[in-house]
ZAMARGU-4260 file (C-alpha; in steps of 0.2 Angstrom, whole numbers, plus 5000, padded with zeros to 4 digits):
<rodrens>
0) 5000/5000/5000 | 5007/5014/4995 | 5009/5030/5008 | 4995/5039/5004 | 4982/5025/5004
5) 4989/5019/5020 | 4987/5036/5026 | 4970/5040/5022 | 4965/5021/5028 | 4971/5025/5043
10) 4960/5040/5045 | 4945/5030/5040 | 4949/5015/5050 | 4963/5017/5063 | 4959/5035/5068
15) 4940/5035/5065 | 4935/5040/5081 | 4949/5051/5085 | 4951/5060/5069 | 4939/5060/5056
20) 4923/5060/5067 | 4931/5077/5076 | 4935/5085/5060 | 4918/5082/5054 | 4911/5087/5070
25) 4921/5105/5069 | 4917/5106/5050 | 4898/5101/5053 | 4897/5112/5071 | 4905/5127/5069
30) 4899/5128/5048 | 4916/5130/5042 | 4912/5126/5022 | 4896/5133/5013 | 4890/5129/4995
35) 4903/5132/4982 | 4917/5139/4993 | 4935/5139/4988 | 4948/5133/5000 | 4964/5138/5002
40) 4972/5125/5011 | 4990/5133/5019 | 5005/5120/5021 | 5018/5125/5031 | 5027/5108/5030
45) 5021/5102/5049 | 5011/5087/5054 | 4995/5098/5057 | 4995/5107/5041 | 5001/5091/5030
50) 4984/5079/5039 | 4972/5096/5036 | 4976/5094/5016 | 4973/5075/5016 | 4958/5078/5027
55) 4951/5090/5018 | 4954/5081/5001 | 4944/5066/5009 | 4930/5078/5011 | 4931/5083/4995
60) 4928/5067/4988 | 4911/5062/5000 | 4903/5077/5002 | 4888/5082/4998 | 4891/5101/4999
65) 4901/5107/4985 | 4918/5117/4985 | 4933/5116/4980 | 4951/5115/4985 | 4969/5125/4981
70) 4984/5119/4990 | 4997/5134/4994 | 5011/5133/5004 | 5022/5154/5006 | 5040/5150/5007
75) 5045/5164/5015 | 5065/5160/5014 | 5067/5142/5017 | 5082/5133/5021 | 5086/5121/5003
80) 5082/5107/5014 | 5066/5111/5022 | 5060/5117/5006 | 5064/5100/4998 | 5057/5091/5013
85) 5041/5099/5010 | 5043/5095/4990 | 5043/5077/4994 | 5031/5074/5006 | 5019/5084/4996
90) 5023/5072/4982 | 5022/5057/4995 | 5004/5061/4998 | 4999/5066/4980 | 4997/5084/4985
95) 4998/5098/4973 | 5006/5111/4980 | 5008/5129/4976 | 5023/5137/4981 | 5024/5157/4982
100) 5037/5164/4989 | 5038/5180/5001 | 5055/5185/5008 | 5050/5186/5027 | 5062/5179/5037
105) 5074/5191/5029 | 5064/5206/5031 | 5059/5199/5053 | 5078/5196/5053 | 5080/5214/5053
110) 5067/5222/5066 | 5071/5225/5086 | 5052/5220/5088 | 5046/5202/5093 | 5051/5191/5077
115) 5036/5179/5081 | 5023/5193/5080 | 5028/5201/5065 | 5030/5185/5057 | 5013/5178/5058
120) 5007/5194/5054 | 5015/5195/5036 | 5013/5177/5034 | 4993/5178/5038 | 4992/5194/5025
125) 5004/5184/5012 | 4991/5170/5012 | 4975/5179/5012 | 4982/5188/4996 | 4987/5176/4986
130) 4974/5165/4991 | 4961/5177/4985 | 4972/5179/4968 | 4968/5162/4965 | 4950/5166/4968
135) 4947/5157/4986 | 4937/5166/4997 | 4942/5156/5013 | 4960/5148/5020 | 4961/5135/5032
140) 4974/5133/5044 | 4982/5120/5053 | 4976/5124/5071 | 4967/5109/5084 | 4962/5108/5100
145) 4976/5106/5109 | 4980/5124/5101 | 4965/5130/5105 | 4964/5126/5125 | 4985/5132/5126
150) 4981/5146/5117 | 4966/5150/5131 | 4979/5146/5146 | 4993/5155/5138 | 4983/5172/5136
155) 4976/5169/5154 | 4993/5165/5164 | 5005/5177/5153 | 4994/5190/5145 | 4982/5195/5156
160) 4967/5191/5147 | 4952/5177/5144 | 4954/5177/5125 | 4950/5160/5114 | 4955/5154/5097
165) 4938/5154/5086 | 4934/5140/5073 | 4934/5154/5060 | 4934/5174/5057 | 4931/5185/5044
170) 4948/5194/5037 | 4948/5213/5044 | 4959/5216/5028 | 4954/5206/5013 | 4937/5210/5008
175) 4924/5194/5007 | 4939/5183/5014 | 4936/5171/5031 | 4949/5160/5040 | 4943/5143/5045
180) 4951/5130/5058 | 4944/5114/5053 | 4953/5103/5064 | 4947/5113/5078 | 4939/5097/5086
185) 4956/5086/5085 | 4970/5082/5099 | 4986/5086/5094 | 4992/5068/5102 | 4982/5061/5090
190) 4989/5069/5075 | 5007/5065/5080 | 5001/5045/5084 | 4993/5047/5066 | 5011/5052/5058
195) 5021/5039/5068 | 5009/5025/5063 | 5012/5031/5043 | 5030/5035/5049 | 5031/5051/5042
200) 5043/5063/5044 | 5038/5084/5042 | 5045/5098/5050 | 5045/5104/5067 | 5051/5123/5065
205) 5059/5128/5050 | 5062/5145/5055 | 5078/5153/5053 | 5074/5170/5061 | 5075/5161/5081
210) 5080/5143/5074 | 5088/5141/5092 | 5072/5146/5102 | 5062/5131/5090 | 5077/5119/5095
215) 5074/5123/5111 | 5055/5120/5118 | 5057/5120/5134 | 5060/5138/5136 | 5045/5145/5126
220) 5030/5147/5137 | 5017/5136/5128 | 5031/5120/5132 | 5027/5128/5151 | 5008/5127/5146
225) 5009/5108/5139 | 5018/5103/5154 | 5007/5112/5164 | 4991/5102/5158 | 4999/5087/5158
230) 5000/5088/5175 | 4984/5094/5179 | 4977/5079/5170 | 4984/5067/5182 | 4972/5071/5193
235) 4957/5080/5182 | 4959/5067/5168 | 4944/5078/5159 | 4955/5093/5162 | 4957/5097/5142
240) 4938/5095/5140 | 4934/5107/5153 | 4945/5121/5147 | 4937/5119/5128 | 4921/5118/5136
245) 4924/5135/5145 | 4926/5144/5132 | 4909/5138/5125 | 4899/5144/5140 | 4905/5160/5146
250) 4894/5167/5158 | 4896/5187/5155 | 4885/5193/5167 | 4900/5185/5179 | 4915/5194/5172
255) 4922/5212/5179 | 4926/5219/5162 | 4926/5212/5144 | 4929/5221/5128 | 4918/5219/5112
260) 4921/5225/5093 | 4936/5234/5101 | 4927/5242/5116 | 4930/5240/5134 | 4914/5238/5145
265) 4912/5237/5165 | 4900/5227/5175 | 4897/5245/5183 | 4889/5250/5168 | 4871/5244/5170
270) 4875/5241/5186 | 4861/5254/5193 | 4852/5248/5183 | 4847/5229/5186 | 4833/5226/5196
</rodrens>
Protein backbone atom coordinates (compact mmCIF):
# COMPACT_ATOMS: atom_id res chain seq x y z
CA UNK A 1 0.00 0.00 0.00
CA UNK A 2 1.35 2.87 -0.96
CA UNK A 3 1.88 5.99 1.65
CA UNK A 4 -0.99 7.77 0.71
CA UNK A 5 -3.63 5.00 0.72
CA UNK A 6 -2.13 3.79 3.93
CA UNK A 7 -2.67 7.20 5.30
CA UNK A 8 -6.08 7.98 4.33
CA UNK A 9 -6.99 4.14 5.60
CA UNK A 10 -5.89 4.95 8.54
CA UNK A 11 -7.95 8.00 9.06
CA UNK A 12 -11.00 6.06 8.08
CA UNK A 13 -10.17 3.01 10.00
CA UNK A 14 -7.31 3.47 12.67
CA UNK A 15 -8.16 7.08 13.68
CA UNK A 16 -12.08 7.05 12.99
CA UNK A 17 -13.01 7.98 16.19
CA UNK A 18 -10.20 10.11 17.04
CA UNK A 19 -9.81 12.02 13.80
CA UNK A 20 -12.11 11.90 11.28
CA UNK A 21 -15.50 12.07 13.38
CA UNK A 22 -13.88 15.33 15.21
CA UNK A 23 -13.00 17.06 11.93
CA UNK A 24 -16.49 16.44 10.87
CA UNK A 25 -17.84 17.44 14.01
CA UNK A 26 -15.89 20.97 13.89
CA UNK A 27 -16.61 21.29 10.02
CA UNK A 28 -20.42 20.26 10.69
CA UNK A 29 -20.50 22.31 14.20
CA UNK A 30 -18.93 25.44 13.78
CA UNK A 31 -20.18 25.51 9.62
CA UNK A 32 -16.85 26.02 8.38
CA UNK A 33 -17.67 25.15 4.47
CA UNK A 34 -20.75 26.65 2.55
CA UNK A 35 -22.07 25.77 -1.04
CA UNK A 36 -19.41 26.40 -3.67
CA UNK A 37 -16.60 27.78 -1.35
CA UNK A 38 -13.02 27.88 -2.45
CA UNK A 39 -10.41 26.65 0.04
CA UNK A 40 -7.13 27.65 0.50
CA UNK A 41 -5.62 25.08 2.25
CA UNK A 42 -2.03 26.62 3.82
CA UNK A 43 1.00 24.09 4.10
CA UNK A 44 3.66 25.01 6.26
CA UNK A 45 5.32 21.54 5.99
CA UNK A 46 4.13 20.34 9.73
CA UNK A 47 2.19 17.50 10.73
CA UNK A 48 -0.91 19.66 11.42
CA UNK A 49 -1.07 21.45 8.24
CA UNK A 50 0.24 18.19 5.96
CA UNK A 51 -3.11 15.87 7.72
CA UNK A 52 -5.54 19.25 7.22
CA UNK A 53 -4.77 18.76 3.30
CA UNK A 54 -5.49 15.08 3.23
CA UNK A 55 -8.49 15.57 5.39
CA UNK A 56 -9.88 18.01 3.53
CA UNK A 57 -9.29 16.12 0.15
CA UNK A 58 -11.13 13.18 1.75
CA UNK A 59 -14.01 15.51 2.29
CA UNK A 60 -13.77 16.56 -0.97
CA UNK A 61 -14.31 13.35 -2.38
CA UNK A 62 -17.78 12.31 0.05
CA UNK A 63 -19.38 15.32 0.42
CA UNK A 64 -22.37 16.49 -0.39
CA UNK A 65 -21.88 20.26 -0.26
CA UNK A 66 -19.84 21.37 -3.04
CA UNK A 67 -16.46 23.31 -2.99
CA UNK A 68 -13.41 23.17 -4.00
CA UNK A 69 -9.75 23.07 -2.99
CA UNK A 70 -6.11 24.93 -3.90
CA UNK A 71 -3.19 23.89 -2.04
CA UNK A 72 -0.53 26.85 -1.28
CA UNK A 73 2.27 26.67 0.79
CA UNK A 74 4.45 30.78 1.19
CA UNK A 75 7.95 29.91 1.34
CA UNK A 76 8.95 32.71 2.94
CA UNK A 77 12.97 31.91 2.81
CA UNK A 78 13.31 28.37 3.38
CA UNK A 79 16.41 26.67 4.29
CA UNK A 80 17.27 24.22 0.64
CA UNK A 81 16.47 21.33 2.84
CA UNK A 82 13.16 22.20 4.45
CA UNK A 83 11.98 23.32 1.13
CA UNK A 84 12.74 19.91 -0.50
CA UNK A 85 11.37 18.16 2.64
CA UNK A 86 8.13 19.80 2.01
CA UNK A 87 8.61 18.95 -2.04
CA UNK A 88 8.59 15.31 -1.21
CA UNK A 89 6.23 14.79 1.27
CA UNK A 90 3.80 16.73 -0.84
CA UNK A 91 4.65 14.31 -3.56
CA UNK A 92 4.34 11.35 -0.90
CA UNK A 93 0.82 12.13 -0.48
CA UNK A 94 -0.21 13.20 -3.99
CA UNK A 95 -0.64 16.82 -2.98
CA UNK A 96 -0.48 19.56 -5.37
CA UNK A 97 1.10 22.23 -4.02
CA UNK A 98 1.56 25.72 -4.85
CA UNK A 99 4.68 27.44 -3.73
CA UNK A 100 4.81 31.31 -3.56
CA UNK A 101 7.37 32.81 -2.16
CA UNK A 102 7.69 36.06 0.29
CA UNK A 103 10.92 37.09 1.60
CA UNK A 104 9.94 37.14 5.38
CA UNK A 105 12.40 35.77 7.42
CA UNK A 106 14.87 38.29 5.89
CA UNK A 107 12.72 41.20 6.25
CA UNK A 108 11.88 39.85 10.61
CA UNK A 109 15.55 39.24 10.64
CA UNK A 110 16.06 42.87 10.52
CA UNK A 111 13.36 44.32 13.22
CA UNK A 112 14.17 44.93 17.21
CA UNK A 113 10.32 44.02 17.65
CA UNK A 114 9.23 40.45 18.52
CA UNK A 115 10.19 38.25 15.32
CA UNK A 116 7.12 35.72 16.12
CA UNK A 117 4.55 38.53 15.92
CA UNK A 118 5.52 40.14 12.91
CA UNK A 119 6.07 37.02 11.33
CA UNK A 120 2.59 35.68 11.62
CA UNK A 121 1.44 38.85 10.86
CA UNK A 122 3.07 38.94 7.26
CA UNK A 123 2.68 35.44 6.76
CA UNK A 124 -1.32 35.64 7.53
CA UNK A 125 -1.56 38.82 4.94
CA UNK A 126 0.75 36.82 2.38
CA UNK A 127 -1.70 33.92 2.32
CA UNK A 128 -4.94 35.81 2.39
CA UNK A 129 -3.69 37.66 -0.84
CA UNK A 130 -2.65 35.20 -2.81
CA UNK A 131 -5.26 32.96 -1.84
CA UNK A 132 -7.81 35.49 -3.04
CA UNK A 133 -5.60 35.77 -6.42
CA UNK A 134 -6.31 32.48 -7.02
CA UNK A 135 -10.01 33.27 -6.42
CA UNK A 136 -10.61 31.34 -2.80
CA UNK A 137 -12.62 33.17 -0.51
CA UNK A 138 -11.59 31.12 2.66
CA UNK A 139 -8.07 29.67 3.99
CA UNK A 140 -7.72 26.93 6.34
CA UNK A 141 -5.20 26.56 8.73
CA UNK A 142 -3.63 23.94 10.68
CA UNK A 143 -4.72 24.88 14.18
CA UNK A 144 -6.67 21.88 16.80
CA UNK A 145 -7.69 21.63 20.05
CA UNK A 146 -4.79 21.23 21.89
CA UNK A 147 -4.00 24.83 20.16
CA UNK A 148 -6.96 25.96 21.09
CA UNK A 149 -7.21 25.12 24.91
CA UNK A 150 -3.02 26.37 25.10
CA UNK A 151 -3.85 29.19 23.48
CA UNK A 152 -6.72 29.97 26.12
CA UNK A 153 -4.26 29.24 29.12
CA UNK A 154 -1.48 31.10 27.69
CA UNK A 155 -3.47 34.41 27.16
CA UNK A 156 -4.84 33.85 30.82
CA UNK A 157 -1.37 33.03 32.73
CA UNK A 158 0.90 35.40 30.67
CA UNK A 159 -1.11 37.94 29.03
CA UNK A 160 -3.70 38.96 31.20
CA UNK A 161 -6.65 38.18 29.49
CA UNK A 162 -9.53 35.40 28.76
CA UNK A 163 -9.23 35.42 24.94
CA UNK A 164 -10.02 32.04 22.72
CA UNK A 165 -9.01 30.88 19.35
CA UNK A 166 -12.31 30.80 17.26
CA UNK A 167 -13.23 28.07 14.60
CA UNK A 168 -13.28 30.78 12.00
CA UNK A 169 -13.18 34.73 11.48
CA UNK A 170 -13.73 37.04 8.79
CA UNK A 171 -10.35 38.84 7.46
CA UNK A 172 -10.47 42.60 8.76
CA UNK A 173 -8.27 43.28 5.52
CA UNK A 174 -9.27 41.10 2.63
CA UNK A 175 -12.55 41.97 1.69
CA UNK A 176 -15.23 38.77 1.40
CA UNK A 177 -12.11 36.65 2.88
CA UNK A 178 -12.78 34.27 6.10
CA UNK A 179 -10.15 32.03 8.04
CA UNK A 180 -11.35 28.58 8.98
CA UNK A 181 -9.71 26.01 11.61
CA UNK A 182 -11.20 22.82 10.66
CA UNK A 183 -9.34 20.57 12.78
CA UNK A 184 -10.58 22.69 15.51
CA UNK A 185 -12.16 19.49 17.21
CA UNK A 186 -8.84 17.13 16.93
CA UNK A 187 -5.94 16.32 19.81
CA UNK A 188 -2.71 17.17 18.83
CA UNK A 189 -1.62 13.58 20.35
CA UNK A 190 -3.63 12.13 17.91
CA UNK A 191 -2.12 13.72 15.09
CA UNK A 192 1.48 13.03 15.95
CA UNK A 193 0.24 9.05 16.82
CA UNK A 194 -1.46 9.30 13.16
CA UNK A 195 2.27 10.34 11.54
CA UNK A 196 4.16 7.76 13.64
CA UNK A 197 1.84 5.06 12.64
CA UNK A 198 2.33 6.15 8.67
CA UNK A 199 6.00 7.09 9.70
CA UNK A 200 6.18 10.30 8.40
CA UNK A 201 8.66 12.54 8.76
CA UNK A 202 7.53 16.76 8.31
CA UNK A 203 9.09 19.52 9.98
CA UNK A 204 8.94 20.78 13.32
CA UNK A 205 10.26 24.58 13.02
CA UNK A 206 11.77 25.55 9.95
CA UNK A 207 12.45 28.98 11.02
CA UNK A 208 15.60 30.58 10.54
CA UNK A 209 14.88 34.02 12.18
CA UNK A 210 14.97 32.18 16.21
CA UNK A 211 15.98 28.52 14.84
CA UNK A 212 17.62 28.13 18.49
CA UNK A 213 14.32 29.21 20.45
CA UNK A 214 12.37 26.30 18.05
CA UNK A 215 15.41 23.73 18.97
CA UNK A 216 14.79 24.68 22.24
CA UNK A 217 11.00 23.93 23.52
CA UNK A 218 11.45 23.98 26.78
CA UNK A 219 12.03 27.66 27.10
CA UNK A 220 8.94 28.91 25.22
CA UNK A 221 6.01 29.38 27.36
CA UNK A 222 3.33 27.16 25.68
CA UNK A 223 6.19 24.05 26.33
CA UNK A 224 5.31 25.66 30.14
CA UNK A 225 1.54 25.35 29.17
CA UNK A 226 1.74 21.69 27.81
CA UNK A 227 3.64 20.54 30.87
CA UNK A 228 1.39 22.40 32.90
CA UNK A 229 -1.76 20.40 31.51
CA UNK A 230 -0.21 17.35 31.70
CA UNK A 231 0.07 17.54 35.10
CA UNK A 232 -3.24 18.74 35.78
CA UNK A 233 -4.68 15.79 33.97
CA UNK A 234 -3.10 13.39 36.46
CA UNK A 235 -5.68 14.11 38.65
CA UNK A 236 -8.52 15.99 36.47
CA UNK A 237 -8.21 13.37 33.65
CA UNK A 238 -11.16 15.56 31.89
CA UNK A 239 -9.06 18.65 32.32
CA UNK A 240 -8.60 19.50 28.34
CA UNK A 241 -12.45 18.92 27.90
CA UNK A 242 -13.24 21.45 30.68
CA UNK A 243 -11.08 24.13 29.48
CA UNK A 244 -12.56 23.84 25.60
CA UNK A 245 -15.89 23.51 27.14
CA UNK A 246 -15.27 27.06 29.04
CA UNK A 247 -14.78 28.72 26.34
CA UNK A 248 -18.22 27.60 25.10
CA UNK A 249 -20.22 28.87 27.98
CA UNK A 250 -18.98 31.94 29.22
CA UNK A 251 -21.10 33.45 31.69
CA UNK A 252 -20.83 37.37 30.97
CA UNK A 253 -23.07 38.57 33.41
CA UNK A 254 -20.07 37.02 35.84
CA UNK A 255 -17.03 38.88 34.34
CA UNK A 256 -15.59 42.49 35.84
CA UNK A 257 -14.86 43.71 32.31
CA UNK A 258 -14.71 42.32 28.82
CA UNK A 259 -14.26 44.17 25.53
CA UNK A 260 -16.42 43.72 22.32
CA UNK A 261 -15.74 45.00 18.68
CA UNK A 262 -12.70 46.75 20.14
CA UNK A 263 -14.65 48.33 23.17
CA UNK A 264 -13.99 48.08 26.73
CA UNK A 265 -17.21 47.62 29.10
CA UNK A 266 -17.60 47.43 32.92
CA UNK A 267 -20.08 45.37 35.09
CA UNK A 268 -20.54 48.97 36.67
CA UNK A 269 -22.20 50.02 33.51
CA UNK A 270 -25.74 48.88 33.90
CA UNK A 271 -25.04 48.22 37.12
CA UNK A 272 -27.79 50.74 38.58
CA UNK A 273 -29.67 49.67 36.65
CA UNK A 274 -30.56 45.90 37.30
CA UNK A 275 -33.49 45.18 39.30
Amino acid sequence: MDALKAAERSISKTYRKRIWNPFIEGVKNYKLIEPNDKIAVCISGGKDSMLLAVLLRMLNRFSEVPFSLEYICMDPGYAEENRKRIEENADKLEIPIKFFDKDIFSVVNKTDKSPCYLCARMRRGSLYEYAQSLGCNKIALGHHFSDVIETTLMGMLYGSQIQAMLPKLKSTNFENMQLIRPMYCIHEKDIIAWKNLNHLEFLDCACTVTKKTCNDITSSKRAEIKQLIKTLKQTNPNVEKSIFSSIHNVHLDTFVGYKTNGKKYSFLDNFDNQT
